[in-house]
BAZA-405231 format. One line per 8 residues: their letters; for each residue x, y, z of C-alpha. Coordinates in Angstrom, 2 decimals, m for minus. Each point is the difference from the previous one (the first is absolute). Example, Ala and Ser with C-alpha at 12.3 -4.5 7.8 and 13.67 -1.06 7.14 Angstrom:
REM residues 2
AS) 12.30/m4.50/7.80 | 1.37/3.44/m0.66
END
This chain:
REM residues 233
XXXXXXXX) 19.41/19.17/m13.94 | m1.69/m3.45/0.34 | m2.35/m0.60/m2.55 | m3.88/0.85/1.25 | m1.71/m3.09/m1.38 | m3.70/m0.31/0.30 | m0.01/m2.96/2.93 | 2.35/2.53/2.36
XXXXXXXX) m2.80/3.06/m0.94 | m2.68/m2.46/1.33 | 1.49/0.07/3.50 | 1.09/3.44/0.13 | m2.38/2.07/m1.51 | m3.51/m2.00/0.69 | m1.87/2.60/1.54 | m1.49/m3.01/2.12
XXXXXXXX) 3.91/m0.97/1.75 | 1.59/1.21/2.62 | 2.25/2.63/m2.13 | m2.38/2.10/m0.79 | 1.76/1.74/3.20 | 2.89/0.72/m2.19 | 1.22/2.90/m1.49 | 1.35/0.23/m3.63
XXXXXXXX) 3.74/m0.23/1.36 | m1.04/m2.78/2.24 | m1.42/m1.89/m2.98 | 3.32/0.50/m1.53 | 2.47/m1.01/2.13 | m2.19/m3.37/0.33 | m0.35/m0.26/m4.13 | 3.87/0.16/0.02
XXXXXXXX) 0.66/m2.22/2.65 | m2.57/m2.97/m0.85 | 0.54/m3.33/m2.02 | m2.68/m1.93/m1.47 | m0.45/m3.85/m0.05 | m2.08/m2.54/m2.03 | m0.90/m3.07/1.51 | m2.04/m2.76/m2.10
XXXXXXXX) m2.72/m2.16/1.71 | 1.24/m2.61/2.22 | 3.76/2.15/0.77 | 1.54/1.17/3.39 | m0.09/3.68/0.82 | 1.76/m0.39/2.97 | 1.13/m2.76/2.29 | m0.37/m0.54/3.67
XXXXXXXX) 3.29/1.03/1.44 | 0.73/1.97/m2.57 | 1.11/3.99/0.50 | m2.42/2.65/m1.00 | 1.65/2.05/m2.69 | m2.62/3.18/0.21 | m3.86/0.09/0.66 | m1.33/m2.10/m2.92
XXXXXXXX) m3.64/1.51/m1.68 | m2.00/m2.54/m1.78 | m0.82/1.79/m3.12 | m1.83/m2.40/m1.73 | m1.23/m3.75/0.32 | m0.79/m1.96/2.98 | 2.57/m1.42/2.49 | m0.77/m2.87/3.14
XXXXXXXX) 2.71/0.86/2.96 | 0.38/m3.31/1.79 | 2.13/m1.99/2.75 | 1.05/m3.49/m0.17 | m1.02/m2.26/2.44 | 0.75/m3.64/1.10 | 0.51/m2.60/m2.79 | 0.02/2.64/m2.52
XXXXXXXX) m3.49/0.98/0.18 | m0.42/4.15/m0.56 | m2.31/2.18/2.35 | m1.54/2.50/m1.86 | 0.37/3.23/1.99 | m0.90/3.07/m2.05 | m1.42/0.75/m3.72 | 1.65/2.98/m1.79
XXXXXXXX) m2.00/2.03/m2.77 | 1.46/3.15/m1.88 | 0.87/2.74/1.27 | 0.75/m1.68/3.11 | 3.44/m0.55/1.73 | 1.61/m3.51/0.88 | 2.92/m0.80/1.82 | 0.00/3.45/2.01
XXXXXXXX) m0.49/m1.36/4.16 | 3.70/m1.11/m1.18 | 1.15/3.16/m1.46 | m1.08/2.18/3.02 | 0.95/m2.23/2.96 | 3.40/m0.35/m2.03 | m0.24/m3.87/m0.07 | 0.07/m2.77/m2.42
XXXXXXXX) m3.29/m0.98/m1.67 | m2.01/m2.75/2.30 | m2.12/m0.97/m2.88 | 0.32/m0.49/m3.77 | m2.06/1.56/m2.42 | m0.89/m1.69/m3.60 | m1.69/1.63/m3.10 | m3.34/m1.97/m0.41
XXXXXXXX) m0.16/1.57/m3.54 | 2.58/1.66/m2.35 | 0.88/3.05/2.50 | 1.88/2.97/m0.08 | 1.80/2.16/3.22 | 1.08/3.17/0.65 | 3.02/0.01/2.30 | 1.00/3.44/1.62
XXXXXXXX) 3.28/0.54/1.54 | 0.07/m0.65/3.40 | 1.74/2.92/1.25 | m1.71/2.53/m2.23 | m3.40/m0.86/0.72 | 1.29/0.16/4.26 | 1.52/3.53/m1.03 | m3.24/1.05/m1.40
XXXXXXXX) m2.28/m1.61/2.55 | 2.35/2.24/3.14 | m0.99/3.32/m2.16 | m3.51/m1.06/m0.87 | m2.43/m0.37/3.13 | m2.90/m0.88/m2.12 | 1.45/m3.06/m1.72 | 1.22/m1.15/2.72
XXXXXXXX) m3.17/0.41/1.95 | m1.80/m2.18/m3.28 | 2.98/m2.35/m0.11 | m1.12/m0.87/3.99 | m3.74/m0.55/m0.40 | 1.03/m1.83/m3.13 | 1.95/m2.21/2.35 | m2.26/0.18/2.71
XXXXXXXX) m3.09/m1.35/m1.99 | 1.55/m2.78/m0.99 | 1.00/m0.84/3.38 | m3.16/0.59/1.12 | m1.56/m2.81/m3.10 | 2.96/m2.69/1.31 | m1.43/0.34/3.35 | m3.38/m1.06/m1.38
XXXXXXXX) 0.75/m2.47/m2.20 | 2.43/m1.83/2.88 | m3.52/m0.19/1.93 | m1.39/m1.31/m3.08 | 2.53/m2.68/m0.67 | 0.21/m1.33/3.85 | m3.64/0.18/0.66 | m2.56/m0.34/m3.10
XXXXXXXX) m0.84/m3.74/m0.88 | 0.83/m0.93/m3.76 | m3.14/1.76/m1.30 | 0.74/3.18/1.58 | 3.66/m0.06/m0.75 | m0.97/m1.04/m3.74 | m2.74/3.15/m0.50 | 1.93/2.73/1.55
XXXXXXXX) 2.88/m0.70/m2.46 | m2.42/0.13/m3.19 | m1.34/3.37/1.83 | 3.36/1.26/0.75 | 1.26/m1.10/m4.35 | m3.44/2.15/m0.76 | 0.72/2.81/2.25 | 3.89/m0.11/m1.04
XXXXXXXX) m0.59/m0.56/m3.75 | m3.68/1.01/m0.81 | m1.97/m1.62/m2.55 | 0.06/m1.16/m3.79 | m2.05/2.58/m2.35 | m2.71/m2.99/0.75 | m0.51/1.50/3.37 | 0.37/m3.42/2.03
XXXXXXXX) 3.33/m1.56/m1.24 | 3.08/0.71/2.20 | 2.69/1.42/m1.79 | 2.77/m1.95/0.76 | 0.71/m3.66/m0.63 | 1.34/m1.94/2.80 | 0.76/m3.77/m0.40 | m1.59/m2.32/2.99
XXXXXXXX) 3.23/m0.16/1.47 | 0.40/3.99/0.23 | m3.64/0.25/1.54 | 0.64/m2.88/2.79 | 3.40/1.54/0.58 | m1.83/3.91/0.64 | m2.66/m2.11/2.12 | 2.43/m2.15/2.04
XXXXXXXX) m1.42/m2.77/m1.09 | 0.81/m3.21/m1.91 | m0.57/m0.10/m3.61 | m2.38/m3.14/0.21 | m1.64/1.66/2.41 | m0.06/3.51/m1.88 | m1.37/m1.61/m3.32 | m2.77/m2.75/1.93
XXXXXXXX) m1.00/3.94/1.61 | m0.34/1.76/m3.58 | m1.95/m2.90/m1.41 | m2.70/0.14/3.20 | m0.08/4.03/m0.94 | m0.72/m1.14/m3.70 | m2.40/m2.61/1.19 | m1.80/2.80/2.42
XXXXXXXX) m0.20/2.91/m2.88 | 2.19/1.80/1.82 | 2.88/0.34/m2.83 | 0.48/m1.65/m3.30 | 3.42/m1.25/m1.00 | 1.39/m0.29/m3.45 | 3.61/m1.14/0.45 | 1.47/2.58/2.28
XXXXXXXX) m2.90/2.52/m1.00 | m1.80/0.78/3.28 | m3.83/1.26/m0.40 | m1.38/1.45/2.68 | m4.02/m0.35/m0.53 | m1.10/0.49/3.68 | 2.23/2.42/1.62 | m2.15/0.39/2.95
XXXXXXXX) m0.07/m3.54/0.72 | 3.98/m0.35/m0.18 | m0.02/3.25/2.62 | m2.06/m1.96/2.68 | 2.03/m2.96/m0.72 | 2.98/2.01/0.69 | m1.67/1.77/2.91 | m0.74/m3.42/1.85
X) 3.30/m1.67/m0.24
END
């Protein structure tokens, strides 16, 4: 039997992921049919083009899943936070990966075997059933944020991707500091924008009282403001 270290328990037996619908034989057949990955900040989970080799659980860390535009430049197209899954429109539509996805901080996956985990999901109605809306809420979020990106001005593209880091990634313990560090490049690329543009944005923010910056430490100190901002476009 594969080892059950404590990043594959995080995906399989959070009481808050989609396997709670398992039963203890279930669990099993997953724990032995799993391998886990370590990725360090700044390294390639998976490639676009590449082949999905099972559905891959973030376990821990924070991963940007991203597509590569013209010249080079990268469109930032979803933020991953444990215990979510990456890579798995692939998996199920039995294609190769359309995107890349890149550990933004020292990461670690869960990857279960693609045929066990379809085996289980064809004798197990309920995960399936969570598996879909899992799939289907994030479908339903791209279709908002591709309104966002074609038809918000700057400002409005700029706040709603500080509101959607906060409502991804929460807050530092100091109750306004979003917990995840992006550099200005990572921000303009989530808010289709330039990176001139994205930083001459922060610092009218900062110069507003909307946020604070400390290097890539965004404050928010007037959340309201940054949702009508957001709101108006």
């Amino acid at each position: 039997m594969q080892y059950r270290n404590a990043y594959c328990e995080n995906c399989l037996e959070n009481s808050d992921s989609v396997f709670s619908a398992l039963s203890e034989k279930e669990k099993e057949i997953l724990h032995e049919n799993h391998t886990t990955s370590y990725y360090k900040k700044g390294e390639i989970i998976y490639k676009e083009g590449g082949k999905p080799p099972g559905l891959i659980c973030l376990s821990r860390g924070k991963v940007k899943i991203f597509k590569e535009g013209i010249g080079g430049r990268e469109q930032i197209v979803r933020m991953a936070k444990p215990i979510g899954f990456i890579g798995y429109r692939a998996l199920f539509a039995e294609e190769n990966y359309i995107a890349s996805a890149i550990a933004i901080e020292d990461s670690t996956v869960c990857i279960l075997n693609k045929d066990s985990i379809f085996r289980i999901m064809k004798g197990n109605a309920e995960l399936t059933l969570r598996l879909i809306k899992t799939m289907a809420t994030e479908l339903g979020f791209s279709n908002s944020r591709t309104v966002t990106l074609t038809q918000k001005h700057i400002r409005g593209r700029l706040a709603e991707s500080l509101l959607f880091l906060n409502k991804t990634y929460g807050f530092e313990e100091d109750g306004s500091t979003i917990k995840v560090y992006l550099s200005r490049e990572d921000i303009a690329n989530l808010s289709n924008m330039t990176t001139s543009n994205a930083i001459r944005t922060l610092s009218t923010f900062a110069s507003e009282k909307v946020i604070a910056l400390d290097g890539r430490k965004i404050k928010i100190l007037d959340l309201k403001k940054l949702e009508r901002i957001s709101e108006l476009g």
